[in-house]
N, C-alpha and C positions, 0 to 999 in steps of 0.2 A: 544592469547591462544584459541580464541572460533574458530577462523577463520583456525587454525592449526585442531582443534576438526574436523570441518566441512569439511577440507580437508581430514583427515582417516576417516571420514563415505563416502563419495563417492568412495574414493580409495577401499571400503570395495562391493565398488558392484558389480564388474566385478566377484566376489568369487561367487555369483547368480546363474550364469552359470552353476556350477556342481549341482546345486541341482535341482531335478525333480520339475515340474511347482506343481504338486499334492502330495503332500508328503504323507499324509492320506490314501493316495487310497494305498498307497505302502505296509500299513500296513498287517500284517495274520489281516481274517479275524475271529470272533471267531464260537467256532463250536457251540455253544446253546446258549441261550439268557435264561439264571435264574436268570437276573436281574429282579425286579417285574416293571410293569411299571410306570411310572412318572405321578404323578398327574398331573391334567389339572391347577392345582394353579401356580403347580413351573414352569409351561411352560408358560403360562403370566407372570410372575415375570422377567423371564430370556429374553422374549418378550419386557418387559418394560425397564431394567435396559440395555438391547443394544444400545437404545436410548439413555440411559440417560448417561452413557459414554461418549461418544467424546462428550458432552452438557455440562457435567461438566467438562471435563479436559479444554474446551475453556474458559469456566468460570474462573476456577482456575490458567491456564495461564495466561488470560487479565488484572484479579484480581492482581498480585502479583506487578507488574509494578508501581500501583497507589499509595501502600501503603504507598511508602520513600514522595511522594507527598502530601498526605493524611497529615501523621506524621510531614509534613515541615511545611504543614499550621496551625497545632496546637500548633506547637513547640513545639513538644517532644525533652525533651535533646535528643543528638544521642547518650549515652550507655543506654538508653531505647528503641532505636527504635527494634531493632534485638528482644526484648525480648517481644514486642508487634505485631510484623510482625510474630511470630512463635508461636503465641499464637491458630491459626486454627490447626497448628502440633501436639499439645499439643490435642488437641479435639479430631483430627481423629484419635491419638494411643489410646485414651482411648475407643474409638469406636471400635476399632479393637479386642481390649483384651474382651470389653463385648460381640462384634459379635461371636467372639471365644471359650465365656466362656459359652453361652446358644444357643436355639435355637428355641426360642418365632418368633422371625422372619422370619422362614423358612418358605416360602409356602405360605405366606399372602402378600395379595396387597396393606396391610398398606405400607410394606416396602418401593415401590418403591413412593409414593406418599408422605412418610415422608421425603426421602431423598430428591427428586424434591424439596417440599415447603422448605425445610431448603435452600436449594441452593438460591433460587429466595428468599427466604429472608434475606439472608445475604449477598449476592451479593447487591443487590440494598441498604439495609441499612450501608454497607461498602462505597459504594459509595456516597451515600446521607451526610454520615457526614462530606466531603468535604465541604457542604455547609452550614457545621454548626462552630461557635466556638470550643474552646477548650471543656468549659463544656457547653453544653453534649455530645458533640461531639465523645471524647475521649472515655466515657463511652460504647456511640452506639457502635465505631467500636470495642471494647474489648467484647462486647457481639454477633456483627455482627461477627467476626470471632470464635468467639465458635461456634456460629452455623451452620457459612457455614463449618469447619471443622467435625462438624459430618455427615451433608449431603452428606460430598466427601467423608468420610470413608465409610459409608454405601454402596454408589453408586458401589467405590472402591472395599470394600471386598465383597458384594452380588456380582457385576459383574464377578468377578473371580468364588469365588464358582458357582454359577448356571453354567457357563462357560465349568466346569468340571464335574460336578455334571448331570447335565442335559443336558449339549451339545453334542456333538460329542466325547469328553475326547479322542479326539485325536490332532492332529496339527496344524488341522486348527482352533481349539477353542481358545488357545493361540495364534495363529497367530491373530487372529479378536481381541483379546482382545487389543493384543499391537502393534494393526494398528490404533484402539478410539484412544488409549492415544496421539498415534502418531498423529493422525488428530488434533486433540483439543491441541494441545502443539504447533505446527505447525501456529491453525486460533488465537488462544489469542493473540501471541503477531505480528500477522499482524492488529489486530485491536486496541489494545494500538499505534502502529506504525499512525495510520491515525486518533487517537483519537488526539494524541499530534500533526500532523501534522498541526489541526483544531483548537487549542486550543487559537491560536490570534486570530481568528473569533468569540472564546467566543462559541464554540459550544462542549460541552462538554456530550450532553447527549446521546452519540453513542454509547458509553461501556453498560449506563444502560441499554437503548434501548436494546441493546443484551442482553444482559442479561435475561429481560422479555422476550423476544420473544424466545430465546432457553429454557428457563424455562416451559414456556407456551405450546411449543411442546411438551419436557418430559412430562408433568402432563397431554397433550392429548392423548400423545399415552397412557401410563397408563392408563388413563379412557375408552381407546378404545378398550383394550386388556381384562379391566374389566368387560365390560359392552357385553363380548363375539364377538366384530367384527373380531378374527380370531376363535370363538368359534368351527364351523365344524371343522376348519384343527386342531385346538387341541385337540379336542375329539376324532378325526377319529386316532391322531397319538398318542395320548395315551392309544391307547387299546392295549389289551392282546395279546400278540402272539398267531398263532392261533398254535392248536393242533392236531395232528398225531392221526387215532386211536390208536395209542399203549401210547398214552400218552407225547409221549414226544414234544416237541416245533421244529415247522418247523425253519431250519436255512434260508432259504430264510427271514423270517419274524422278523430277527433278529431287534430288537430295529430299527424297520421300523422307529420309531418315527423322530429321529432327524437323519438321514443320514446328512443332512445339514439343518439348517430353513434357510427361505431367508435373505437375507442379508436387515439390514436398510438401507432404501433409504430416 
């Protein structure tokens, strides 16, 4: 079946062809810009949560592989295991109903710094209960997936919003969005692949390893973003369109801000 799957997504790429390399660019352009413009906060946020995207989906792909492993060494019955493996599901829909239902979170560079540490902490405390017994083991990872679940829903639904909100809210913003996921869905389970290739050598700490170390990036850029090292280029791209004497907004200057940010590298 997966191998059928993967045979209609390449059959599906010759279809590429008809479509322009720039699709965005194809768009009308608008005639005035009376959108006000975007605070310098939500432009770090949206700075930050770019990174932390394809860093969580790798996370959360490499993640999901371990769990039936996880569960075997503990010996969970197996009509329990389904109902503790989708216990992080269970976290990130409730995440989504609160991100949806206020807007405390908007704008502030808690967000991306809470989502981060939740990830690097439940990731590696997911992991770590491998190396524990049943009890407490069980315990950790029933709490280690509550919490990596809300760090991926935050990552999740701020990465969309700001996406639209402050990106370009054109095609290439959804296109960047579901080219992360695509990355990070892609590197997780090549690195479960070389974790278990390892695993008669007794070398098992290559998942954590990642783990920390993509974690470690998101929670730096975030600090970097914070502490203003794109500060010029967000100030400069968050001002005010400039104005006509007759008052009205140069369309040249239209939401100069984000024509495109650079891409994470």
């Amino acid at each position: 079946m997966l191998a059928a799957v993967a045979v209609m997504h390449l059959g599906a790429l010759p279809l590429l062809l008809w479509y322009p390399s720039n699709p965005s660019a194809q768009a009308a352009k608008p005639e005035s810009s009376d959108e006000p413009a975007v605070e310098v906060s939500s432009l770090k946020c949206f700075a930050a949560f770019r990174y932390q995207l394809p860093a969580a989906t790798l996370m959360n792909s490499a993640l999901l592989p371990f769990l039936p492993l996880i569960m075997e060494h503990m010996a969970v019955p197996v009509e329990y295991q389904t109902l503790i493996a989708s216990i992080w599901l269970f976290s990130r829909a409730v995440t989504f109903a609160v991100m949806y239902a206020t807007r405390f979170w908007r704008s502030t560079l808690a967000s991306p710094l809470v989502s981060s540490s939740a990830l690097l902490v439940g990731f590696v405390a997911c992991l770590s209960s491998l190396l524990l017994p049943r009890w407490p083991g069980l315990p950790l990872l029933i709490a280690a997936l509550l919490v990596f679940g809300i760090g991926w829903g935050i990552v999740y639904d701020a990465g969309l919003v700001y996406s639209f909100e402050v990106g370009t809210r054109a095609v290439s913003s959804g296109a960047f969005f579901e080219f992360s996921l695509a990355l990070g869905n892609v590197s997780g389970p090549a690195v479960c692949l070389a974790s278990f290739a390892l695993k008669d050598r007794g070398v098992w700490a290559l998942p954590t390893a990642l783990g920390v170390v993509v974690s470690v990036v998101t929670l730096t850029s975030a600090a970097l973003v914070a502490a203003g090292f794109w500060s010029a280029y967000l100030t400069a791209a968050a001002s005010p369109p400039t104005q006509h004497p007759s008052g009205l907004s140069d369309p040249t200057e239209d939401t100069c801000l984000l024509q495109e940010l650079p891409p994470c590298e």
